[in-house]
C-alpha positions as CSV (number, residue, x, y, z in Angstrom):
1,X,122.6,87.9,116.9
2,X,120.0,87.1,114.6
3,X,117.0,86.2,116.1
4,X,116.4,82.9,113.2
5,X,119.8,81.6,113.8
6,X,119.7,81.6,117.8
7,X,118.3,78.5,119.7
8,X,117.9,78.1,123.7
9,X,120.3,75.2,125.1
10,X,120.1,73.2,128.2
11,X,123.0,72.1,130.0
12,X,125.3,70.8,127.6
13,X,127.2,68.5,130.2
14,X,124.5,66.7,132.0
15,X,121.2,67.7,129.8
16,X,119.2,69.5,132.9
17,X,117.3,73.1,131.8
18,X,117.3,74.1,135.1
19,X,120.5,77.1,135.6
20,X,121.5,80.2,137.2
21,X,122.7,83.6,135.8
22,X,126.1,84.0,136.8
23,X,124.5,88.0,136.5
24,X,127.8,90.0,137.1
25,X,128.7,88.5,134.0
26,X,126.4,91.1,132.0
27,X,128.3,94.3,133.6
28,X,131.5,92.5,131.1
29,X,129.8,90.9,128.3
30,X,127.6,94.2,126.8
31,X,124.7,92.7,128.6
32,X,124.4,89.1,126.9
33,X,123.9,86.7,129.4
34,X,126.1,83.2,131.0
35,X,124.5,80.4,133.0
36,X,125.7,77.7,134.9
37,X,123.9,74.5,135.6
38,X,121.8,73.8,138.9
39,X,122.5,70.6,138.5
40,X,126.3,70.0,137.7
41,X,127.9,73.5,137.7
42,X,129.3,73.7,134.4
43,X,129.2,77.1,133.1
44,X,127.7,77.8,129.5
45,X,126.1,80.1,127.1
46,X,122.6,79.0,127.0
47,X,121.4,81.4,123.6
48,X,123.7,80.8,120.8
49,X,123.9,80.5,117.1
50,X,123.9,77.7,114.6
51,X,127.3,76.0,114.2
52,X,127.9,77.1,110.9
53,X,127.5,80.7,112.2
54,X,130.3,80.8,115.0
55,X,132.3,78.8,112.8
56,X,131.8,81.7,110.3
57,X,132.5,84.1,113.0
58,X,135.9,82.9,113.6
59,X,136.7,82.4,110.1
60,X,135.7,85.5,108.5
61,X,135.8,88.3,111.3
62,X,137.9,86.9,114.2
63,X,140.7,86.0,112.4
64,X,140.4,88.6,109.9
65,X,140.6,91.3,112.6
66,X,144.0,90.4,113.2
67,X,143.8,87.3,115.6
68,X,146.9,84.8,115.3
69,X,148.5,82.1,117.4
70,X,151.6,83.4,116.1
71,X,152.9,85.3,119.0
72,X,154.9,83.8,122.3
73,X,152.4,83.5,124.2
74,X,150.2,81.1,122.1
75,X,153.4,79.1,121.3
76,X,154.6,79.0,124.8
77,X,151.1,77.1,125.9
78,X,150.9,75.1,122.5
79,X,154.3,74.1,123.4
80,X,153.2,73.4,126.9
81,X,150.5,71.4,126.1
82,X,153.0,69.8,123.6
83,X,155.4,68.5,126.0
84,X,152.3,67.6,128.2
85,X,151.4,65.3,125.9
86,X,154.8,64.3,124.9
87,X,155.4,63.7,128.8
88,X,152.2,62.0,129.7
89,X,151.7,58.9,126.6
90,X,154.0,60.0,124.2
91,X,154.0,61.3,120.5
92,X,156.8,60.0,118.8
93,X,155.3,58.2,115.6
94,X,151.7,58.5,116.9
95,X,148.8,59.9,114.6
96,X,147.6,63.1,115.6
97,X,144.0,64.8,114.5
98,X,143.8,68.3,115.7
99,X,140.3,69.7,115.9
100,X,140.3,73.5,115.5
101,X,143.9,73.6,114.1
102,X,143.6,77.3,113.5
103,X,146.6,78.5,112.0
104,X,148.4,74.8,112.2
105,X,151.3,75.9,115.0
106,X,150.4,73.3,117.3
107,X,150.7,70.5,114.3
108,X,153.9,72.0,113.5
109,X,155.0,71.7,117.0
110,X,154.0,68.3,117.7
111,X,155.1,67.2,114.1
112,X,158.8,69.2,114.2
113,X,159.8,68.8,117.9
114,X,158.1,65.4,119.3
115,X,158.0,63.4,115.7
116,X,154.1,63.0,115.4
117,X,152.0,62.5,111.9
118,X,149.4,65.2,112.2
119,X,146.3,65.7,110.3
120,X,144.0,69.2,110.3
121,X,140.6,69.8,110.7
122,X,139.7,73.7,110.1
123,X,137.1,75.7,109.4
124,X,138.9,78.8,107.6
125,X,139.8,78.1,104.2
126,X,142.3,80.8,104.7
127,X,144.2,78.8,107.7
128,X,143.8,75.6,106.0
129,X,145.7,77.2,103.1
130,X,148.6,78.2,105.1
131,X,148.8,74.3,106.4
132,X,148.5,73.4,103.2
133,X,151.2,75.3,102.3
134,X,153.1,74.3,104.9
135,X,153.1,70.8,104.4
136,X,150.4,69.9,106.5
137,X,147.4,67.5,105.5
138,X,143.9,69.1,105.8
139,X,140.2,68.9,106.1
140,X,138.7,72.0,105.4
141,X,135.2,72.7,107.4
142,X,133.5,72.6,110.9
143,X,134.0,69.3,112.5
144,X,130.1,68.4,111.9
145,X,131.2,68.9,107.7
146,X,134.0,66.2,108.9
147,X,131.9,63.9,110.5
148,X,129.2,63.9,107.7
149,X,132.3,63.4,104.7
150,X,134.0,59.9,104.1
151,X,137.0,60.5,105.7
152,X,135.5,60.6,109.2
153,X,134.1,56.6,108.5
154,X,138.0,55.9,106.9
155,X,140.3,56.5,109.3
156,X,141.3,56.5,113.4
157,X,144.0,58.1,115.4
158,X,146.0,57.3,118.2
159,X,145.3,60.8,119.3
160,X,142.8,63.7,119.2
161,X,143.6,67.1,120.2
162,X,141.2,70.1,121.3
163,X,143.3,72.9,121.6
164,X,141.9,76.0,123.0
165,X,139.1,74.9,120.5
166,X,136.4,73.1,123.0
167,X,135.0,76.4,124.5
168,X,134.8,77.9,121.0
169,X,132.2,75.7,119.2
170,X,128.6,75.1,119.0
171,X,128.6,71.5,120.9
172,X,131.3,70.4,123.0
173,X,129.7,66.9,123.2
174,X,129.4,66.5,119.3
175,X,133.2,67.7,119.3
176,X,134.1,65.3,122.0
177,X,131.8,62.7,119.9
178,X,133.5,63.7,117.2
179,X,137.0,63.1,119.0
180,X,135.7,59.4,120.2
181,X,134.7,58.3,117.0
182,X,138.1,59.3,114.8
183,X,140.2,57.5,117.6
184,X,141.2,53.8,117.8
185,X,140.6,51.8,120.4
186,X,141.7,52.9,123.5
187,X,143.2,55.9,121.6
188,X,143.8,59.5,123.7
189,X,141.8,62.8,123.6
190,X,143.7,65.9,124.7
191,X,141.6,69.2,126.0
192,X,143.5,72.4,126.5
193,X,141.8,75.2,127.9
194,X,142.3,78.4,130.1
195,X,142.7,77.3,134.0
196,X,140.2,79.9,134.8
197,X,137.3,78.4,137.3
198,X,137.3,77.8,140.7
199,X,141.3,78.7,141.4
200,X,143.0,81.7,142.0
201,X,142.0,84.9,140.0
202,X,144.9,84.9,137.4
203,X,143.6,88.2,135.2
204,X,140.9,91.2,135.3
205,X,137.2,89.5,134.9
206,X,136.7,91.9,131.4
207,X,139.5,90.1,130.3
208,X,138.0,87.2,130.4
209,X,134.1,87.9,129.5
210,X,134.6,90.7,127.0
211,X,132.2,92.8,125.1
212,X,133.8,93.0,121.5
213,X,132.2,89.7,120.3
214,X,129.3,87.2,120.8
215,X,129.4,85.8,123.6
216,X,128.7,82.7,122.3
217,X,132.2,82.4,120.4
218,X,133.0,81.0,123.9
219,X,129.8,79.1,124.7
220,X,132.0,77.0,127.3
221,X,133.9,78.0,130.3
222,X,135.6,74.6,131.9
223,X,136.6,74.0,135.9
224,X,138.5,70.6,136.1
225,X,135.8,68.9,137.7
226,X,133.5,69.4,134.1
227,X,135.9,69.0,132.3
228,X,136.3,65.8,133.8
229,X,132.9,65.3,133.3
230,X,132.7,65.9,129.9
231,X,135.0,63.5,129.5
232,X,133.0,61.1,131.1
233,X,129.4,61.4,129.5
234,X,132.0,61.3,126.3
235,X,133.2,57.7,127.0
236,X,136.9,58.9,128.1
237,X,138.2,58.2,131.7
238,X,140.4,60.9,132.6
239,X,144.3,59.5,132.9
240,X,146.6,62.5,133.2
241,X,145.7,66.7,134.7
242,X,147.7,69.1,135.0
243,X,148.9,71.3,137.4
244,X,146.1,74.0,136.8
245,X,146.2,75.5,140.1
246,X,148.9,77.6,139.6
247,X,149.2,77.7,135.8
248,X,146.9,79.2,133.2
249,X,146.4,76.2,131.6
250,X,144.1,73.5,132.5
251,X,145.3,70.0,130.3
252,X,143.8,67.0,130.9
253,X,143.8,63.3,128.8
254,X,141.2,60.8,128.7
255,X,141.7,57.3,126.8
256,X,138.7,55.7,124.9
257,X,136.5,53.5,126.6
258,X,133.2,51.6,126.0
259,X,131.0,54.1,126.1
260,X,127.9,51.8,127.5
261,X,130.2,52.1,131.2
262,X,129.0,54.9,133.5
263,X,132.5,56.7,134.7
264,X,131.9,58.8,137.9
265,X,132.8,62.6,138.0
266,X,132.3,64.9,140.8
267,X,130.4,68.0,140.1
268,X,130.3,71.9,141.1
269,X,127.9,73.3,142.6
270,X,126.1,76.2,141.2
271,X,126.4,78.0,144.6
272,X,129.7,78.1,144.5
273,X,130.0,78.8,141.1
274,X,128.4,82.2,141.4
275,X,129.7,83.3,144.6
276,X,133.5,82.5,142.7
277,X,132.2,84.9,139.8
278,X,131.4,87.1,142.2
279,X,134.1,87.3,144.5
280,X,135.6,87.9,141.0
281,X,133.9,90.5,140.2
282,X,134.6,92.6,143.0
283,X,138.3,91.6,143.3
284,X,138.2,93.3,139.4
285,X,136.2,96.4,140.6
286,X,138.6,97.1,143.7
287,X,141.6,96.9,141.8
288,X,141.8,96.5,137.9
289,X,138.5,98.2,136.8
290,X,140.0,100.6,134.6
291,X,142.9,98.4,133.7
């Protein structure tokens, strides 16, 4: 990281500067550091780059390096999350904004298989050609570039979908914000993200904090209590979870609400938070170190 484009964050979820170093992290992420917050437990990346910069990251050296959604196990989750959705408020004839679309698989999903209008917003001008090229309507750039353009103040959705997107950008509360404001009233917003925090170890730790790219390309790291939470300082009141126990998949829905009402959440502690990266940690150097 350059040291002009970096900026120190405080708690993205409930705005405190006061967080922990989860410091086994550093033994898996070439030394960069992770946090969680004192005061709510959400786990975060407190130096990181501009938006435009990650966004770039993605775009032009993630994805170039041979990324893709197009395997079976990224379409067996989309799917998942798919029928989720389907199962939980429906698709059939709804409008669909996907933030992050990537590659477009999940709108060709939701569009083919559940009879949803979806609409892209993407970064890569390389993924938003394949869309186009496949049919599907676009915006091309960061979801800030969206919210700044006409479109944003033009049109709502019944639905807004984060798909394994929330953890990847600069600000999950301008996404989320983002998310409220394309909605119509009492319209749905739909986080995916790995089922990772506070539940059963489900893969090696350096699979999950690796070394081979800034660490803050995945600034967030979600247990369903934040999760809910961002939901709530976002003006959503969580209606459907999954079953993220046992899954690697943690799903939930919030509908649109005033956002002037104060929604309770319950919070992690940062104790626990730790001592569940650490218990990690050693579960990964007894068994799967070299692995």
């Amino acid at each position: 990281m350059s040291d002009d484009d970096t900026q120190l964050h405080d708690c993205d979820l409930c705005g405190s500067s006061n967080a922990a170093e989860i410091e086994v992290a550093r033994r898996y992420s070439g030394g960069s550091p992770l946090h969680v917050c004192k005061d709510c437990g959400f786990v975060y990346v407190r130096l990181r780059r501009s938006a435009s910069s990650i966004a770039d990251d993605w775009s032009d050296d993630i994805y170039q390096k041979g990324y893709t959604a197009r395997i079976p196990a990224v379409h067996a989750r989309q799917t998942y999350v798919a029928d989720f959705i389907d199962s939980s408020i429906d698709l059939k004839g709804k409008t669909v904004c996907d933030i992050g679309a990537g590659e477009g698989q999940f709108l060709e999903i939701i569009e083919r298989e559940y009879g949803a209008k979806a609409f892209a917003i993407e970064p890569s001008a390389a993924n938003c050609k394949m869309m186009d090229d496949a049919g599907l309507e676009t915006f091309c750039g960061t979801i800030e570039d969206y919210q700044a353009s006409g479109q944003a103040s033009e049109r709502r959705f019944d639905v807004a979908t984060v798909v394994w997107t929330m953890e990847n950008c600069q600000s999950c509360r301008t996404m989320m914000d983002a998310a409220y404001d394309a909605l119509v009233p009492g319209g749905h917003v739909v986080v995916a993200t790995g089922s990772r925090i506070l539940v059963p170890f489900k893969k090696p730790l350096q699979y999950y904090i690796g070394p081979d790219r800034n660490l803050d390309t995945h600034c967030f790291r979600a247990s369903a209590n934040t999760l809910r939470g961002l939901f709530a300082v976002s003006g959503f009141v969580t209606t459907h979870i999954n079953r993220y126990i046992d899954t690697d998949y943690l799903v939930a829905i919030g509908e649109k609400t005033d956002k002037s009402a104060e929604i309770e959440w319950e919070k992690d502690t940062f104790e626990e938070i730790v001592d569940f990266f650490n218990r990690w940690d050693e579960d990964t150097q007894r068994f799967y170190k070299d692995s």
